[in-house]
N, C-alpha and C positions, 0 to 999 in steps of 0.2 A: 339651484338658483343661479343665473347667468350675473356675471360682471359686470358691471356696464364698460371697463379699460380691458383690452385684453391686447395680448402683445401682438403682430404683425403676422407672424408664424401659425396662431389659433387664428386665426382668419381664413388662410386657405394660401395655399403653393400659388403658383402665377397660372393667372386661368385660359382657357380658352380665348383664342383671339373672338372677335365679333361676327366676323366671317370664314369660313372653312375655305381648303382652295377650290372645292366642289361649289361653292357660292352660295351655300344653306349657313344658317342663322346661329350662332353658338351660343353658349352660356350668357345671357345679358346682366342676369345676374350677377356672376361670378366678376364680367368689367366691369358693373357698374361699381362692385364690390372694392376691386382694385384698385380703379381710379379716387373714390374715395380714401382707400387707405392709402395713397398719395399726399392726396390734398391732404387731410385730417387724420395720420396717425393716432391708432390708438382705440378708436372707436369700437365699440363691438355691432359687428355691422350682419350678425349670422341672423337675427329675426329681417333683415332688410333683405337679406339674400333667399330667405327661406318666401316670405311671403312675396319677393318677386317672381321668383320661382311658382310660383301658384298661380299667380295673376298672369304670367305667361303658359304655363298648362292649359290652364281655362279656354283662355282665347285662341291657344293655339285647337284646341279640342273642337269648342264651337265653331270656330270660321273656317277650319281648313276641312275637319273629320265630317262633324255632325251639318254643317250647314244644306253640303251636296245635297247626302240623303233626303233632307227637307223638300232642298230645292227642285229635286225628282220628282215627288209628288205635288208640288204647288204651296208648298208652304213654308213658313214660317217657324222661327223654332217654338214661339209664343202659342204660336199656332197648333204644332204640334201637342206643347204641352195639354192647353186646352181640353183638346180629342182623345189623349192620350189617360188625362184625367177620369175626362170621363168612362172609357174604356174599362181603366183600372178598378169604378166604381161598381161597375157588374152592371147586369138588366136588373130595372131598366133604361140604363144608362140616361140619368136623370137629376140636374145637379142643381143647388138654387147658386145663382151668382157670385152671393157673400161665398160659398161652400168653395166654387172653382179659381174664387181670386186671393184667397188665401191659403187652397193648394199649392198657387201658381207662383206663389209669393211678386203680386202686382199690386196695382191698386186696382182700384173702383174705375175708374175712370178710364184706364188701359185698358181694362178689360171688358166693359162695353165697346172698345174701336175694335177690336179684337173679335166678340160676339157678333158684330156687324159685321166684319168681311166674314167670318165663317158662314153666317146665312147665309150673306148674298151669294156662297159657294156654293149652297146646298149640305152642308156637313151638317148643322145646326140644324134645329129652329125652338123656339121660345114656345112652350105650351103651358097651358096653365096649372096653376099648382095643385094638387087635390084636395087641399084643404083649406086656402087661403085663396078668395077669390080675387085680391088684389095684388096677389104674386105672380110673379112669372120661372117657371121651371128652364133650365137649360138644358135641350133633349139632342140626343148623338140622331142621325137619320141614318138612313140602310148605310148611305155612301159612306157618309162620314166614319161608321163602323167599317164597313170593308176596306176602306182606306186605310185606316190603325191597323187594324189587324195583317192587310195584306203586304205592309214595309214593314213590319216588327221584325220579319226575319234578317232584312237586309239591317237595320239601324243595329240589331244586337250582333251581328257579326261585323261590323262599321268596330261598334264598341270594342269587341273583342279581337279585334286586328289590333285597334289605337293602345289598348294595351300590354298586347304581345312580347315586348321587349322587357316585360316583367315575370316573372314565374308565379304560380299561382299562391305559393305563399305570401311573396314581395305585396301583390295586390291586395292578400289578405292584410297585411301588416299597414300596408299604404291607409287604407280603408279604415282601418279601426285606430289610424293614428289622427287620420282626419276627422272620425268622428268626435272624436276625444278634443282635439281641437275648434271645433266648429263648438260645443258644449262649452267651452273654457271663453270662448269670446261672446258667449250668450251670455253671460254673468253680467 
C-alpha cells in the first residue's frame, strides 16, 4: 500500500529535461513530477507520474504510429476499428449495431456517423437482419474485407516496430501489468 507523504528522493533523481538537444520530447512526466515536487514537497506524486506516462504512450501510439497506417488506406482509426471488428467476427462478417459499438467501446450515436461514411465508401452496407425484420445487420462488402485484410500486415509490423525497444518478456510483463490494471480501475 502506497503513502500518500513520501520523501523527495522516493520520487525520482532529477529528470529528464523537456527537450533533448536533438529537439524530440523527454519525460513530461518525470518534469511535471519535479516541478511539483518544488512547489508542494512531499506529495507522493508516482500514480501522477505513472498514468501520465500512459496518457502519453497512448497518444504518442495513436497519432504518430497507428494514425499513418489508417491514413494510407482512407481511414480513420474509429474507422478502422469498425472493419476490423467486423473481420475479427469471421463470415459472415455480419454484426447488429448495439454488437459493433460496444465492441468499439463508443456510443450509439458515434457510431451511426461512423456507419455512414463507411457506406458512402463502399466498405459497409446495412442488410437486413435474418430474423427480425425491423433490424438492420451491419455487413463488411468484398472492399471493405480486402481492405482489412490487405493492411494487417503493415499495421502489425507498425505495432511491432513501436514496440521494439522492449524485449519480448518486457511486453509480456508490460501487458499483463496493464491488464491487471485496467481490471483494478473497473471496480
Amino acid at each position: 500500500m502506497r503513502t500518500p507523504m513520501v520523501k523527495e528522493a522516493e520520487i525520482g533523481q532529477k529528470s529528464a529535461a523537456s527537450s533533448s538537444e536533438n529537439g524530440t520530447i523527454g519525460d513530461r512526466a518525470a518534469v511535471a513530477r519535479d516541478q511539483w515536487n518544488r512547489e508542494i514537497p512531499g506529495l507522493d506524486l508516482a500514480p501522477m507520474v505513472l498514468l501520465g506516462r500512459l496518457n502519453e504512450a497512448s497518444h504518442v501510439v495513436s497519432t504518430e504510429r497507428l494514425a499513418p497506417i489508417f491514413k494510407a488506406v482512407g481511414l480513420k482509426q474509429g474507422e478502422f476499428d469498425v472493419l476490423a471488428t467486423l473481420v475479427r467476427s469471421g463470415p459472415p462478417y455480419k454484426l447488429m449495431p448495439t454488437e459493433l459499438y460496444r465492441s468499439t467501446m463508443m456510443s450509439s450515436g458515434g457510431m451511426t456517423a461512423r456507419l455512414d461514411r463507411l457506406e458512402k465508401s463502399g466498405h459497409i452496407t446495412r442488410c437486413p437482419h435474418p430474423e427480425d425484420r425491423r433490424a438492420l445487420m451491419v455487413c463488411l462488402t468484398d472492399q471493405g474485407l480486402k481492405l482489412i485484410k490487405g493492411m494487417m500486415p503493415d499495421y502489425i509490423a507498425c505495432q511491432q516496430k513501436t514496440v521494439s525497444g522492449l524485449s519480448d518478456a518486457e511486453v509480456e510483463q508490460l501487458s499483463a501489468l496493464l491488464e491487471k490494471f485496467i481490471a483494478s480501475t473497473a471496480r
